[in-house]
C-alpha positions as CSV (number, residue, x, y, z in Angstrom):
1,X,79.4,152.1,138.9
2,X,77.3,149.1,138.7
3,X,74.0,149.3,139.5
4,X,72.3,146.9,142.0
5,X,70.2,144.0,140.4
6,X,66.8,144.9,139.8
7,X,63.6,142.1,140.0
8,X,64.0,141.6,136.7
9,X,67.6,140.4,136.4
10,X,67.0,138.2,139.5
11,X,64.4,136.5,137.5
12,X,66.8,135.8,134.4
13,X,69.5,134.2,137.2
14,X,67.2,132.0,139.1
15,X,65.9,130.7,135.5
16,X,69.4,130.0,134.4
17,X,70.3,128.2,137.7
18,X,67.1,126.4,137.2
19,X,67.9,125.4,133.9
20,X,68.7,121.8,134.0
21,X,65.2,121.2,135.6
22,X,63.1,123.5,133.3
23,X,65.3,121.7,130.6
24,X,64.1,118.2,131.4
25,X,60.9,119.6,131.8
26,X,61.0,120.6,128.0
27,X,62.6,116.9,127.1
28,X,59.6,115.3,129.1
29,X,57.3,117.3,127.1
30,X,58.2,116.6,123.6
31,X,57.9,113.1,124.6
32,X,61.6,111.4,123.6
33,X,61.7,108.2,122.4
34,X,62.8,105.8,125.7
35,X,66.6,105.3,125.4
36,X,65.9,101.1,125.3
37,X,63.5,101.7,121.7
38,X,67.0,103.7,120.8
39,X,69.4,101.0,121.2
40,X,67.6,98.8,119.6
41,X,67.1,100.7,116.7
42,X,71.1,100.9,116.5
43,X,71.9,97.3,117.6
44,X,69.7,96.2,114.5
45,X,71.5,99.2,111.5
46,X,74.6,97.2,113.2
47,X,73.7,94.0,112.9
48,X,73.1,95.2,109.4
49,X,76.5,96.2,109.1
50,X,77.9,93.1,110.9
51,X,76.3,90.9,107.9
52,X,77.5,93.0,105.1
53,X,81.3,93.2,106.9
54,X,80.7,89.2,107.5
55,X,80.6,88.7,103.3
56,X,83.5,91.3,102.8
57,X,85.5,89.8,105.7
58,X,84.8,86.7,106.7
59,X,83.4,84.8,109.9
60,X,86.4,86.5,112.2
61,X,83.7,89.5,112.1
62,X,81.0,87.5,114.0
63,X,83.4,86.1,116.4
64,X,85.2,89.9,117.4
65,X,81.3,91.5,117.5
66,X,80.5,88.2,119.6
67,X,83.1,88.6,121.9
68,X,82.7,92.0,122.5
69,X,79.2,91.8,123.3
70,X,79.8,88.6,125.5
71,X,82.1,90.4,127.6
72,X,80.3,93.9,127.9
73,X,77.5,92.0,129.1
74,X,79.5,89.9,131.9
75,X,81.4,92.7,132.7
76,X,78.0,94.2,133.0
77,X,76.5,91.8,135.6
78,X,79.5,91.8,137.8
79,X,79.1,95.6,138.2
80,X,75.9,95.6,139.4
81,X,76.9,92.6,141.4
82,X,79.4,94.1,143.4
83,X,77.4,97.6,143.4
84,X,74.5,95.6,145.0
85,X,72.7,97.1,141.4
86,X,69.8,94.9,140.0
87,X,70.9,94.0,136.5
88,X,68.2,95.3,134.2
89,X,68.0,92.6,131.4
90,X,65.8,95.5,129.5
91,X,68.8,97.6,129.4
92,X,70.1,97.1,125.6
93,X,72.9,100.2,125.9
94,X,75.5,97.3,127.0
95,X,74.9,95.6,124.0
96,X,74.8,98.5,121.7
97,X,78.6,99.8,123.3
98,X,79.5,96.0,122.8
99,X,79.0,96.4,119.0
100,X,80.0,99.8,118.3
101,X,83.5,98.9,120.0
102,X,83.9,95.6,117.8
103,X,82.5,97.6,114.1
104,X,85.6,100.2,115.1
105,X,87.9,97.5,115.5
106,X,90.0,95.9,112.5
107,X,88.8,92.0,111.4
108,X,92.3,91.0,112.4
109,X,92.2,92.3,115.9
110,X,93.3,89.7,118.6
111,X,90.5,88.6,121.0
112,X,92.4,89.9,124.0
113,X,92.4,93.5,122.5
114,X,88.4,93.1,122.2
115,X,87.9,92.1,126.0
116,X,90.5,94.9,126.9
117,X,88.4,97.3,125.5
118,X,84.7,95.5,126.6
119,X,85.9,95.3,129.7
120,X,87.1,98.9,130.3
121,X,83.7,100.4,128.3
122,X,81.7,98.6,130.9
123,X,83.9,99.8,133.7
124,X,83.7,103.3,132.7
125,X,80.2,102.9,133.0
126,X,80.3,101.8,136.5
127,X,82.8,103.7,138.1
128,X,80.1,107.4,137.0
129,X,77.4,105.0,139.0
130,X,75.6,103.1,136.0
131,X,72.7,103.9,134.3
132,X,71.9,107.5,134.0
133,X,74.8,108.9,134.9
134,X,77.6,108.4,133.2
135,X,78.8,111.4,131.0
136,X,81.5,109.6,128.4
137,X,80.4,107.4,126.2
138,X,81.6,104.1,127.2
139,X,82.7,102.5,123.8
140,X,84.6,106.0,122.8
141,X,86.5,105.5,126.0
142,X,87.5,102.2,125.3
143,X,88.4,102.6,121.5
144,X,90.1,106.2,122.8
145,X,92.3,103.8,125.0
146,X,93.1,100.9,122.5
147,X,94.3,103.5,119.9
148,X,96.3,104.9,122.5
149,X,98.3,101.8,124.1
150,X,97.6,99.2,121.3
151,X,98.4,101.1,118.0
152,X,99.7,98.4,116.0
153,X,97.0,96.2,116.6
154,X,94.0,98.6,116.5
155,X,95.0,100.6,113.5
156,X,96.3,98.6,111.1
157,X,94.2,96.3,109.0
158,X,93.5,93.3,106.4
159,X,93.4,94.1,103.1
160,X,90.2,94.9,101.1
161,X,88.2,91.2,100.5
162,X,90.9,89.3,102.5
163,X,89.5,87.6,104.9
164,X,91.4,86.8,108.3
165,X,91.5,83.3,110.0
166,X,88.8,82.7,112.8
167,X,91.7,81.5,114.6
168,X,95.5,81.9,113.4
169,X,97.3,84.0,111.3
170,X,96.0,87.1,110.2
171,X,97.4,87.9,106.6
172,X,99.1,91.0,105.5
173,X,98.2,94.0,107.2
174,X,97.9,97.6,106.0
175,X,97.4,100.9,107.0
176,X,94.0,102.9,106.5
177,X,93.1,105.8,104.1
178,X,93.5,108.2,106.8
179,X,97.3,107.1,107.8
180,X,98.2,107.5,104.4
181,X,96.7,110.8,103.9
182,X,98.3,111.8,107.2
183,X,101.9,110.2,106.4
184,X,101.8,111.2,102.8
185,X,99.3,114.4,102.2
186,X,97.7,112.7,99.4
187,X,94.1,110.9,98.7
188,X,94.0,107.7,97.2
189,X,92.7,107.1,94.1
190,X,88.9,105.6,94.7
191,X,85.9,105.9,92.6
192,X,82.9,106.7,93.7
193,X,81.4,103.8,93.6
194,X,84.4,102.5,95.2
195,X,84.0,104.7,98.2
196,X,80.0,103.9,98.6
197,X,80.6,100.3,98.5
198,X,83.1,100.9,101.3
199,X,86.2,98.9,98.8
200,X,88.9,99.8,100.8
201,X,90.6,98.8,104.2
202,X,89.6,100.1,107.3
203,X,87.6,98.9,111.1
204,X,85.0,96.6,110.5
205,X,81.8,98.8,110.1
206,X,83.4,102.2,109.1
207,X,84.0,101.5,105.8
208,X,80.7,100.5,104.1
209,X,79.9,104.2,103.4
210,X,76.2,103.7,101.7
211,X,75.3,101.4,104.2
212,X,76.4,103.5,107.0
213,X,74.1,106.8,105.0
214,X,70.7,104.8,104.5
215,X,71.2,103.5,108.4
216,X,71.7,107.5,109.2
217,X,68.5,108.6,107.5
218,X,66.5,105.5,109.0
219,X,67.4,106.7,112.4
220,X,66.8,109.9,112.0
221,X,63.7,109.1,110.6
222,X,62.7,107.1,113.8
223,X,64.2,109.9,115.9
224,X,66.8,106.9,117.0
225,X,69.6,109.9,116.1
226,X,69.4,113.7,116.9
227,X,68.9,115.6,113.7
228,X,70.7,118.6,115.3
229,X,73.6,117.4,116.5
230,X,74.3,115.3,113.0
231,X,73.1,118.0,110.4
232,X,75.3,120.8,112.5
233,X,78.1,118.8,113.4
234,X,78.7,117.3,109.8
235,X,78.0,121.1,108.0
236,X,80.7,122.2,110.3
237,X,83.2,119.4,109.1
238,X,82.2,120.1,105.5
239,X,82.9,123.7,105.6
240,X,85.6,124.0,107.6
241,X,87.0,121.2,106.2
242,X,86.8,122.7,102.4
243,X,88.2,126.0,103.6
244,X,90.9,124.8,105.6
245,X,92.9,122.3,103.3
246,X,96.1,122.2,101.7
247,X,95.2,119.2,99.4
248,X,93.3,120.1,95.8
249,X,90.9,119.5,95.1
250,X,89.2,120.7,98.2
251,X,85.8,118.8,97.4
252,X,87.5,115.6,97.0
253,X,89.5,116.4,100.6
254,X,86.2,116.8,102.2
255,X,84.5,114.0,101.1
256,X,87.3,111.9,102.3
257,X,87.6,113.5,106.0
258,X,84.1,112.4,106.0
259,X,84.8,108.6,104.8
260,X,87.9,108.1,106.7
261,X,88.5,107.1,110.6
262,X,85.4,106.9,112.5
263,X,83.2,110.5,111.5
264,X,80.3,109.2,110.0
265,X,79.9,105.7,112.0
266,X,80.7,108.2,115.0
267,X,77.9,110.3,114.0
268,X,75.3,108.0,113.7
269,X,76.3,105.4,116.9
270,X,78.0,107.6,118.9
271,X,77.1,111.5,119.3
272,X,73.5,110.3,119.7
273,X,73.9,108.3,122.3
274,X,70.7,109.4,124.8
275,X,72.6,109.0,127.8
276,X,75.5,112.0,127.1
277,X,73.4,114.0,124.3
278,X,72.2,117.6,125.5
279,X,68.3,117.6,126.1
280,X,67.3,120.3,124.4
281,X,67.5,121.2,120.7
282,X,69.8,123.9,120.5
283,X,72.0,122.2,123.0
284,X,72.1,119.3,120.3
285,X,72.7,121.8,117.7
286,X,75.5,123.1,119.9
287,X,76.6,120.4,120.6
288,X,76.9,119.1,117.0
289,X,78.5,122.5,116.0
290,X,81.3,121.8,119.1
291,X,81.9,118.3,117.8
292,X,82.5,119.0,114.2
293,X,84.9,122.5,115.3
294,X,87.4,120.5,117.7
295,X,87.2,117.5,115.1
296,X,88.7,119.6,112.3
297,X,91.4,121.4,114.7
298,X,92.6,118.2,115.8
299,X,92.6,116.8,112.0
300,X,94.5,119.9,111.1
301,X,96.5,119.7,113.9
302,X,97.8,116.8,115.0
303,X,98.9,113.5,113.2
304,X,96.9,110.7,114.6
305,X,94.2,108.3,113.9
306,X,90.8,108.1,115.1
307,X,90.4,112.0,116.4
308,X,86.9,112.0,116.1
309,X,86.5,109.8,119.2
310,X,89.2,112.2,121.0
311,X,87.1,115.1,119.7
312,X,83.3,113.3,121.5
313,X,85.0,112.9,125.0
314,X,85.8,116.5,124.8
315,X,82.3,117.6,123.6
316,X,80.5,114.8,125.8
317,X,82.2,116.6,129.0
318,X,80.3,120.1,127.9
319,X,77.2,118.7,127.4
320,X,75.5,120.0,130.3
321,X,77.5,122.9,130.1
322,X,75.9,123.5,126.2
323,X,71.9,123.2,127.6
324,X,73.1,126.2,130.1
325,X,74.9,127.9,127.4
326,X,71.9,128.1,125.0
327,X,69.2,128.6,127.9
328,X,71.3,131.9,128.0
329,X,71.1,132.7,124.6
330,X,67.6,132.1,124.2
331,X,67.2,133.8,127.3
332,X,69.3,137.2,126.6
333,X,67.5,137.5,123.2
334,X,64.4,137.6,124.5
335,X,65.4,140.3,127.0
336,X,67.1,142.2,124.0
């Protein structure tokens, strides 16, 4: 027989169907850094990143990262044109999704490919109502798409030091680290140094692992990237990671799920985007922990490229769902 809800458990249920407010209410109080002083802090790690890809790869880098950004911010304007939308200059995220797309794209990409995928991040952004309220992150979406109808362009790449015509013929093309682990079960042979110094083909900003760790803990640092959701996601790749695989050693394995396709660029560009992040803590740390799990099953499971951003779109869709989900918990174990 179930008993009839006392005063008690109609408190619990109004605060959990009050929890997005009293959530924002939480955010507003620990006083988050304003999503613009974010951006900014990740449009310059990039910029960082463009230089050091510009000397590896040559000036074919500033024109893709150029491009992309050109077009985010015209598709951008038209947007809010036809949406009747003032179009806030102060608003750096079109800027930052215009770089993140062009660092996850090869050096040898063709320019059309890049406005493809400016165009549609932008779009994406539009089409949830702009600012505020979109819920995928637009430059996921876009490199989600590329990898999906332009695989031979956005997944193969110029060899280590070559560096690609501004305009013209390419070079020789290969296939990443990760498409040879997946094709042939075994790591390739890199040194550590080799691996920190990023010597290896791969997207433009992906590969320059030490780079890509000092720009993690500076963000951290200026709370530009949630602690939680990096810390908990990455342990989650670690360990699952160690105990799941089939290829000894298992520390080596692990180390390279973590330097191969987009997980740690991801990590730091993506996931903490302030627009699609949960806005509490544990929500983060859920959050992270959700990431990392589907990221692992779908490395395990399925033989393609790039499942980390496959893995955020899933993740950025629960986000909500996650603040709910540890109101609860916090909730139920303080009535227990």
């Amino acid at each position: 027989i179930q008993r009839a809800p006392n005063a008690y458990d109609l408190k619990v249920l109004k605060k959990i169907e009050d929890a997005p407010v009293l959530m924002a209410k939480e955010a507003a109080q620990k006083k988050l850094r304003k999503a613009p002083r974010i951006y900014g802090d990740q449009i310059l790690f990039m910029l960082a990143i463009t230089v050091i890809a510009t000397c590896f790869s040559g000036w074919r880098v500033v024109a893709v990262c150029a491009c992309s950004v050109l077009c985010c911010i015209l598709t951008d304007m038209t947007g809010c044109f036809l949406s009747k939308k003032e179009y806030g200059v102060k608003d750096l995220s079109t800027i930052a999704y215009g770089m993140a797309l062009a660092l996850m794209l090869p050096a040898s990409v063709e320019y059309y490919i890049v406005v493809i995928g400016a165009v549609l991040a932008i779009t994406v952004k539009h089409i949830f109502g702009g600012k505020d309220n979109y819920i995928f992150n637009p430059a996921a979406v876009a490199i989600a798409f590329l990898i999906i109808c332009y695989p031979t362009q956005v997944l193969m790449y110029p060899q280590f030091g070559a560096q690609p015509e501004l305009f013209g013929e390419t070079g020789t093309l290969v296939s990443s680290i990760e498409s040879s682990f997946i094709k042939n079960g075994a790591m390739p042979s890199l040194s550590p140094l080799e691996i920190l110094m990023g010597q290896f083909a791969g997207p433009i900003g992906t590969t320059h692992i030490l780079v890509l760790i000092v720009s993690a803990v500076c963000l951290i640092c200026r709370r530009s990237v949630s602690l939680s959701t990096t810390v908990s996601g990455m342990a989650v790749i670690g360990v699952l990671s160690y105990l799941t695989t089939d290829v000894q050693p298992a520390l080596d394995s692990t180390i390279f799920r973590f330097i191969s396709g987009f997980v740690l660029f991801g990590f730091i560009f993506l996931a903490s985007d302030p627009q699609t992040l949960p806005l509490t803590n544990g929500g983060r740390m859920l959050y992270g922990i959700a990431l990392g799990t589907i990221t692992v099953i779908f490395r395990n499971t399925a033989n393609i490229e790039g499942v980390f951003v496959f893995s955020l779109l899933i993740v950025n869709a629960l986000s909500l769902y996650l603040d709910k989900l540890w109101f609860m918990i916090v909730t139920k174990t303080k009535q227990l």
